[in-house]
C-alpha positions in Angstrom: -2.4 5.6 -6.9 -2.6 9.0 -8.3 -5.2 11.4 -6.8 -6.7 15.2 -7.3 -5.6 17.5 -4.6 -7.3 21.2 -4.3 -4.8 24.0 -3.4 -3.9 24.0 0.0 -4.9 27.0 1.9 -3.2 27.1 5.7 -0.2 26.1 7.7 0.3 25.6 11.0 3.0 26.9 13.4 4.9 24.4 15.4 8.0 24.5 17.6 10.7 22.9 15.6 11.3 18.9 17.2 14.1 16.8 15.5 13.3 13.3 16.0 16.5 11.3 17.3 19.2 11.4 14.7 20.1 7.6 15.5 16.5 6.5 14.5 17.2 6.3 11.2 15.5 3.9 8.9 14.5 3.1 5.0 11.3 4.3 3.1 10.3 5.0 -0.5 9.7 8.0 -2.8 6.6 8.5 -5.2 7.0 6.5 -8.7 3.4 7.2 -10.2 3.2 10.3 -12.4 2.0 13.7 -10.2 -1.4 15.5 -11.2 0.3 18.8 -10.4 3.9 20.3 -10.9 5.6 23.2 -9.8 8.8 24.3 -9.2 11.1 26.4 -7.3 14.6 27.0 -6.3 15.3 27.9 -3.0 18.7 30.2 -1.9 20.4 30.1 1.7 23.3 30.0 3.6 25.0 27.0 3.1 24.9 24.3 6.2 27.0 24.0 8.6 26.7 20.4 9.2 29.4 18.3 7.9 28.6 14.6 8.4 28.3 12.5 5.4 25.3 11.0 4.4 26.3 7.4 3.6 28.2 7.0 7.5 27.4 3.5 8.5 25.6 4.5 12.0 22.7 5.9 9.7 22.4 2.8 7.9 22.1 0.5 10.5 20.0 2.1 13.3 16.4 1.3 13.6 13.1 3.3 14.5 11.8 2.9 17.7 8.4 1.6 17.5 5.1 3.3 19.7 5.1 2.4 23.1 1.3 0.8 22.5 2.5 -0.7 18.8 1.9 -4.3 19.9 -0.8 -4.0 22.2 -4.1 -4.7 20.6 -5.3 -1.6 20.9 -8.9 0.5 20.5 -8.7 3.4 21.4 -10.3 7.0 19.8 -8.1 9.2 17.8 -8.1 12.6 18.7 -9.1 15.7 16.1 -6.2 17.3 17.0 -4.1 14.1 15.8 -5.8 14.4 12.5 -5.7 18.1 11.9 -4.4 18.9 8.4 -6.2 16.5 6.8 -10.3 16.9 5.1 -12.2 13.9 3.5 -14.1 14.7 0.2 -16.5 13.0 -1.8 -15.7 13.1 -5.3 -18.7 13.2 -8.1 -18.5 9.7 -8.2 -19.3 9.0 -4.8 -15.7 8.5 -3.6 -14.2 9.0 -0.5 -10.9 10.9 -1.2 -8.2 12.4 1.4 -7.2 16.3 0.9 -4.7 18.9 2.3 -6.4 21.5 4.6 -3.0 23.2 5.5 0.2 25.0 3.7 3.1 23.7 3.3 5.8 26.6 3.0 8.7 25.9 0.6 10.8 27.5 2.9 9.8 25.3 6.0 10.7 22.6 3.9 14.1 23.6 3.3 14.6 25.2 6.7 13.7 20.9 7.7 16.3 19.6 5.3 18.8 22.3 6.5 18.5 21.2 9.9 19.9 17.7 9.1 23.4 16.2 8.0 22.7 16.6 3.9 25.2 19.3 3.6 24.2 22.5 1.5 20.9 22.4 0.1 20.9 24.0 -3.7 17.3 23.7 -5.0 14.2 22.4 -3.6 11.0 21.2 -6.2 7.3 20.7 -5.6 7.3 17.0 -7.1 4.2 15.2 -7.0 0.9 14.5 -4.7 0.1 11.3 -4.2 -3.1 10.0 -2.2 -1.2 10.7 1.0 1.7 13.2 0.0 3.4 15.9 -1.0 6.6 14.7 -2.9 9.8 17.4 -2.8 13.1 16.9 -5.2 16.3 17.4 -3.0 19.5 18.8 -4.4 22.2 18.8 -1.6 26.0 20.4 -2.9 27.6 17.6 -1.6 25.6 15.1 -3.4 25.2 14.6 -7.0 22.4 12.5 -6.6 18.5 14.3 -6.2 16.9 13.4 -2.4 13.5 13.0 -1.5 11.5 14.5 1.1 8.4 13.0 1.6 6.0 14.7 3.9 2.4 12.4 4.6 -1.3 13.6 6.0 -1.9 12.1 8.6 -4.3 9.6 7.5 -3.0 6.8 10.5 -1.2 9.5 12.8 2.3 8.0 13.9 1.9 4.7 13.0 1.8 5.1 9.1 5.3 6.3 9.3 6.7 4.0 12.1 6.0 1.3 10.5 7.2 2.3 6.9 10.7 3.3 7.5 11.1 -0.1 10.2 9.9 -2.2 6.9 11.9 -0.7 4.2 14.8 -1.0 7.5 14.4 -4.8 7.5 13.8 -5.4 3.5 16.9 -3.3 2.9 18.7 -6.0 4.9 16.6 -9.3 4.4 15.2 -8.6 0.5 16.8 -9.3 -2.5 15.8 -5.7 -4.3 16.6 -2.3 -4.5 14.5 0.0 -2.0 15.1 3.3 -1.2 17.7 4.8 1.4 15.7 6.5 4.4 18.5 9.6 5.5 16.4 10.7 8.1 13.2 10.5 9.2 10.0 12.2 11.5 7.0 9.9 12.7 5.6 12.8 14.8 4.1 16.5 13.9 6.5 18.1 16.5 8.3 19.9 13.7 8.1 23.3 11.3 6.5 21.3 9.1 3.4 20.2 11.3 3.3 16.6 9.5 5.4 13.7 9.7 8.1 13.4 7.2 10.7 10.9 5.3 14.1 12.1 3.8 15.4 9.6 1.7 17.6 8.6 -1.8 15.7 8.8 -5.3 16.1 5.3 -6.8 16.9 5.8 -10.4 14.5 4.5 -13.1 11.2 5.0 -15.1 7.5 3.2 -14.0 7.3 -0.2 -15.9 4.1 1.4 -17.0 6.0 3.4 -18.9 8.0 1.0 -20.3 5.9 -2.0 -20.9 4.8 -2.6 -24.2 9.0 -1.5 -25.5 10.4 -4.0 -23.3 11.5 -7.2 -24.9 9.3 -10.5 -23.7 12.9 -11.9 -22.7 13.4 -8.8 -20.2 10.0 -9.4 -18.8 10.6 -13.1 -18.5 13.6 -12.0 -16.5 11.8 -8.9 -14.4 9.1 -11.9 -13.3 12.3 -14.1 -12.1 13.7 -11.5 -10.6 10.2 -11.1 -8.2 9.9 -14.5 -7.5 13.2 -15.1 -6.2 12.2 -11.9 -4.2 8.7 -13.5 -2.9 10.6 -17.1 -2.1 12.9 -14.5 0.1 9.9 -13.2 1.7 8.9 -17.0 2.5 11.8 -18.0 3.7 11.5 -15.4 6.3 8.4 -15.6 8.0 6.7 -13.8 11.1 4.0 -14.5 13.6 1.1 -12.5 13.3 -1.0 -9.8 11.4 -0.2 -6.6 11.5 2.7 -4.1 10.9 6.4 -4.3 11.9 8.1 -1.3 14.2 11.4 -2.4 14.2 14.2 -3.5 11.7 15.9 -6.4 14.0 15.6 -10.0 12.2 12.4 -11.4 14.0 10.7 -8.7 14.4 7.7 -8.5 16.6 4.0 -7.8 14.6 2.2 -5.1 16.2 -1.1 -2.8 15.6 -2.0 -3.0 11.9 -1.6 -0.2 9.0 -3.8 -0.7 6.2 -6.5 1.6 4.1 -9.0 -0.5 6.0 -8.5 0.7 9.1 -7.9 4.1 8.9 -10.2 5.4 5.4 -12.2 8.1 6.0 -14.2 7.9 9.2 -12.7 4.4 10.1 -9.5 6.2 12.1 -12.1 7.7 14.3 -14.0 4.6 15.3 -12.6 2.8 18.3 -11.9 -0.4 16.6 -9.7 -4.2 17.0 -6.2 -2.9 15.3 -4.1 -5.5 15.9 -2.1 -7.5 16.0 -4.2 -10.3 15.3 -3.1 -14.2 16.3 -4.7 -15.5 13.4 -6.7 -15.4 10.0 -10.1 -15.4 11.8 -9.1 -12.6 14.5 -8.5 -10.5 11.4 -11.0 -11.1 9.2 -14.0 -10.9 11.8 -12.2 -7.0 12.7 -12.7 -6.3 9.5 -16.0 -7.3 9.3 -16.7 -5.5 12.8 -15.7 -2.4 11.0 -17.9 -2.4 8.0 -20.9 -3.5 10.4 -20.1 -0.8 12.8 -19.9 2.0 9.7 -23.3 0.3 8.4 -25.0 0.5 11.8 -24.0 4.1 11.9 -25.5 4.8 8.6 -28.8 3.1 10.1 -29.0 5.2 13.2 -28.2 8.3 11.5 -31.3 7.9 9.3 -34.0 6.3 11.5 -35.3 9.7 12.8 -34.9 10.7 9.0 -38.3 11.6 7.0 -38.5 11.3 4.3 -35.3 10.6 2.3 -33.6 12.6 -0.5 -32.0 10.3 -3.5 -28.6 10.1 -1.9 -29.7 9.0 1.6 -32.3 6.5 0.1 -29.6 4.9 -1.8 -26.9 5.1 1.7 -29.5 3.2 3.5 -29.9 0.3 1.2 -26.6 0.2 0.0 -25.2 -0.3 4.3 -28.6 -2.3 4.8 -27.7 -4.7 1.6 -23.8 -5.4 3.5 -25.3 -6.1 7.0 -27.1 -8.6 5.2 -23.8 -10.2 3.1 -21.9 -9.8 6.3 -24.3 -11.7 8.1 -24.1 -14.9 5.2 -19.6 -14.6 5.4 -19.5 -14.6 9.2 -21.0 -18.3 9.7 -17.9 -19.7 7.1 -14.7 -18.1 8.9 -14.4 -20.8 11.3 -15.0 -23.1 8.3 -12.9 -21.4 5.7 -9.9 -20.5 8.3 -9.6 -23.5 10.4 -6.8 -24.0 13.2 -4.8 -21.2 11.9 -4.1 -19.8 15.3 -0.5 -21.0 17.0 1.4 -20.4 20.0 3.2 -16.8 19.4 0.6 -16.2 16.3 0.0 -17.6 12.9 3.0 -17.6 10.3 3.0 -14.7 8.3 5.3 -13.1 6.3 5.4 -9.2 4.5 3.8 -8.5 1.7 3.3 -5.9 -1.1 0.1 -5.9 -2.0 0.6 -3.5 -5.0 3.2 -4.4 -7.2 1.7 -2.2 -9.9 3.2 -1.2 -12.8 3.5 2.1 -11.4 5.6 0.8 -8.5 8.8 -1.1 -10.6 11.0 1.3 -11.6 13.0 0.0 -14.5 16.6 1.2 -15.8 17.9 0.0 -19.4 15.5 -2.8 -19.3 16.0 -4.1 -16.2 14.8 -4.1 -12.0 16.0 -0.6 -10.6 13.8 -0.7 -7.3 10.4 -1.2 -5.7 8.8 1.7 -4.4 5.3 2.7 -2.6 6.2 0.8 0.8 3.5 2.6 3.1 0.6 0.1 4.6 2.4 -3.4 3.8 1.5 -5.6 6.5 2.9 -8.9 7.2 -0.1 -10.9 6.3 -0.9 -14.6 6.3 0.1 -17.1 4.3 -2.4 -17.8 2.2 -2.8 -14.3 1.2 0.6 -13.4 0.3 1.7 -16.5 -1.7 0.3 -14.8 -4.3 1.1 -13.6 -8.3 2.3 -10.0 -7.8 -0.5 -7.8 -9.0 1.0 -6.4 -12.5 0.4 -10.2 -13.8 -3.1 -10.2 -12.6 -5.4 -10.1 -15.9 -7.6 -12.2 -17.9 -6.2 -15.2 -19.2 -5.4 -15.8 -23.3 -4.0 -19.1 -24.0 -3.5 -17.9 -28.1 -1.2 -15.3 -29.3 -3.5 -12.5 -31.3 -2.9 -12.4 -34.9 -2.2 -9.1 -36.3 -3.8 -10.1 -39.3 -7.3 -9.9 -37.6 -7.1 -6.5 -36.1 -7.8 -3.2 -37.3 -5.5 -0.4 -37.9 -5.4 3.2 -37.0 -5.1 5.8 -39.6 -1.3 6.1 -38.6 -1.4 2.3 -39.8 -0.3 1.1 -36.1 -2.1 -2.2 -35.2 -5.9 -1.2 -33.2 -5.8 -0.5 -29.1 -7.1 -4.2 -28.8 -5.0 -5.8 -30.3 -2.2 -4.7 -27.6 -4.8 -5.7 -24.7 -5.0 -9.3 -26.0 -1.3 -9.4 -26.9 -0.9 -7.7 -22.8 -3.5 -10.6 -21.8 -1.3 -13.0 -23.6 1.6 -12.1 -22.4 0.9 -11.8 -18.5 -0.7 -15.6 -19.2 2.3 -16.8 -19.9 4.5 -14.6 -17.4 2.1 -15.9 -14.4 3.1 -19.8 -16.0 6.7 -18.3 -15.7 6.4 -17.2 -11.9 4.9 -20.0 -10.6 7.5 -22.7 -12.5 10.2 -19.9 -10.7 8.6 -20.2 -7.2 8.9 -24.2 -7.4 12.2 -24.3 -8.1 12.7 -21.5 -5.8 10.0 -22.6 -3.2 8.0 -25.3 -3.4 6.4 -24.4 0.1 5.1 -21.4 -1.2 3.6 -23.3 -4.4 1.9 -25.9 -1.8 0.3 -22.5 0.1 -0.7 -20.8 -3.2 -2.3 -23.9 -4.6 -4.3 -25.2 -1.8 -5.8 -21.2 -0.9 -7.7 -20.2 -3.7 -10.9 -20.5 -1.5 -9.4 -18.5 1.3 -8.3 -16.2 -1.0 -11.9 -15.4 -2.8 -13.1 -15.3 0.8 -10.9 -12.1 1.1 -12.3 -11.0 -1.5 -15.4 -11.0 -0.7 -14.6 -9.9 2.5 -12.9 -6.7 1.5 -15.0 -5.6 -1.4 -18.3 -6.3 1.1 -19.6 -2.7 0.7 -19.1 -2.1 -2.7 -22.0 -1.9 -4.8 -20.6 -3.2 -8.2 -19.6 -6.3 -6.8 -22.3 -6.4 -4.0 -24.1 -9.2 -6.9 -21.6 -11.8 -7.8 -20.3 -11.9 -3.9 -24.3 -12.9 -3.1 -24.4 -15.4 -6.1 -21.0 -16.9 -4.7 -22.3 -16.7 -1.0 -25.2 -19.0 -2.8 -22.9 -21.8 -4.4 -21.1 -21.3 -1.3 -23.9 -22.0 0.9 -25.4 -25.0 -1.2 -21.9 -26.5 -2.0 -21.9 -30.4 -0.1 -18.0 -29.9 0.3 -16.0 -26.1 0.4 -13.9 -27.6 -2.7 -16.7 -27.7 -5.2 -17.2 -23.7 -4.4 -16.3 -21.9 -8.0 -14.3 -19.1 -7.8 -15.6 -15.7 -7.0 -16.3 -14.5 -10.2 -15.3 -9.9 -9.5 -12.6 -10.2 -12.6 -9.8 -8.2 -9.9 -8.2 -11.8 -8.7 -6.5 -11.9 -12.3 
């Protein structure tokens, strides 16, 4: 995701901590294009340290996850925890995180300095994503460019824990190429005053950026190349839902990471985090959440009078999702029977945004998945799913270019490219799924036989949004007057592809 950021304005001072050297794990770097660049190149003394970067004890160690990370926890953040980081509402009503504090370039490379990278030649402002501020690393030692990755801190700890312990166990259990974590921090107790990620650059170019040049073969091949990757992720399932701290084979599923949980005031509300045993324990947190927010919004303006515009419209808008909360909560039961089992329900991880913007492509083909923070190992029937670059509306017909327009530069009409796109992701989608059951029929039988549970989600997570509050209460009717759960059409929001 790409986000606006205002100029930051202060940093903090705070004693240098270097998190143990062993705790070493894998993470990613930002692929999507930055809204602001800058540069500048840094001089120092060279560094003294002379321990290579690629020795196998860095590749193998793992984090060490929070003492609390599988506990079900509910506690209150502290301010302190979150200091750094303001939430802003932009013109259109949305909630958006911002930088309150400084980063110094030379704090930066004072960080990198202080760990085995050798010399460090040049340093460049990269990119700020939703959570981040991106650097470009060059090191004399190595010809390749690093990446420091330093995070707000949105889920404090946690966020990072559990990033660099998944990339850890994808680099040894997936079949594509992540980035290289050289060193990491999941606390503030540094110069920097924000947790931090070193890692490599994986080479490549957004398949946004490449889509419409790339031959319908090379896509063909791309999709195969993700399927094999999801029957992978099948093959090696968890128990639970929730977020993984460590890198070791079965790992345990602890306290949950996801936008959910932690947007805006949501991090500050003592809430269920995780891990959850089963579909319904997680959906009905959720749901707590949103109720919890809405009765908020309700006691803040019952002593209110009268309303402006904007309050009027906060009141019905967290009035109208009490009520649609109130219609999903009776089906969970229904929807999400037995899914509970000894040890948890089977779950396995799950990238819930392979966007264009997160495939990096080289000469046509895979060169790495990137934008690893909040994947969660999830339930079954939510992650045997299409990976979400081949989500779109179906075209069964090839467009004719004879029908289209041109553009005074004679090219073919915009239009004509989104119906050739449409097309095209039709017939990619046929392509993963005949894949996945040659690959894995298991995860065909899941994907097949979940399309209710999966427009439950749906409704589930877009419960508070006002576009779609409509069509999820004229599905909540079918679903409510339907004699049997498998007559229920599908949610009709136009986001499940």
């Amino acid at each position: 995701m790409t986000d606006e950021n205002k100029p930051l304005s202060q940093r903090r001072n705070i004693n240098l901590y270097v998190d143990n050297p062993q705790h070493v794990v894998s993470a990613h770097h930002t692929s999507k294009p930055p809204s602001h660049r800058a540069s500048c190149r840094l001089t120092s003394e060279p560094s003294t340290v002379n321990a290579s970067l690629h020795r196998p004890s860095r590749l193998v160690a793992m984090v060490s996850a929070p003492a609390d990370a599988g506990s079900r926890l509910r506690r209150s953040i502290t301010e302190s925890e979150l200091q750094g980081l303001n939430w802003e509402t932009t013109s259109l009503g949305l909630l958006q995180p911002k930088w309150a504090t400084e980063l110094d370039l030379k704090a930066v490379e004072e960080t990198i300095q202080s760990l085995n990278v050798g010399a460090v030649t040049n340093v460049r402002f990269l990119a700020r994503g939703a959570f981040n501020m991106v650097f470009e690393v060059q090191t004399a030692q190595n010809p390749e460019p690093l990446i420091l990755r330093v995070t707000l801190p949105v889920d404090p700890l946690y966020k990072t824990a559990s990033e660099v312990a998944t990339l850890n166990w994808l680099r040894q259990h997936a079949n594509i190429p992540v980035p290289m974590v050289i060193d990491h921090d999941s606390s503030r107790r540094n110069i920097l005053g924000f947790e931090w990620i070193l890692m490599s650059k994986l080479p490549g170019r957004p398949l946004a950026d490449e889509w419409r040049s790339l031959s319908y073969p090379a896509k063909k091949q791309l999709v195969r190349q993700l399927a094999e990757y999801s029957s992978t992720m099948f093959e090696n399932q968890l128990r639970g839902i929730g977020n993984i701290y460590t890198s070791e084979s079965s790992p345990e599923v602890g306290r949950i990471v996801s936008m959910h949980f932690f947007w805006g005031d949501r991090i500050r509300r003592v809430a269920h985090r995780g891990p959850f045993s089963s579909s319904t324990e997680w959906i009905h947190a959720r749901l707590a959440l949103v109720k919890d927010e809405c009765l908020s919004t309700l006691t803040k303006y019952s002593a209110t009078s009268p309303l402006d515009s904007d309050e009027e419209d906060d009141l019905e808008g967290a009035e109208r999702t009490l009520a649609i909360i109130e219609r999903l909560t009776p089906f969970i039961d229904r929807i999400f029977p037995c899914c509970g089992r000894e040890g948890g329900e089977p779950s396995m991880v799950f990238h819930d945004d392979l966007s264009r913007h997160n495939i990096l492509m080289v000469d046509g083909q895979l060169g790495g998945v990137v934008d690893w923070e909040c994947v969660s190992a999830l339930p079954l029937w939510r992650a045997c799913d299409f990976p979400s670059f081949l989500k779109a509306r179906r075209r069964d017909t090839h467009p004719d270019p004879k029908l289209y327009g041109r553009e005074a530069d004679g090219e073919l009409t915009e239009l004509y490219w989104d119906h050739l796109e449409e097309f095209e992701l039709t017939q990619l989608r046929q392509v993963f799924l005949s894949e996945m059951t040659r690959l894995s029929p298991g995860w065909v039988e899941v994907f097949n036989r979940s399309g209710l549970q999966r427009d439950f989600d749906t409704a589930v997570h877009h419960c508070d949004n006002e576009i779609l509050a409509r069509r999820i209460e004229l599905w909540l009717s079918d679903l409510e007057n339907a004699t049997s759960l498998s007559r229920v059409p599908n949610l009709p929001t136009g986001i499940n592809g």
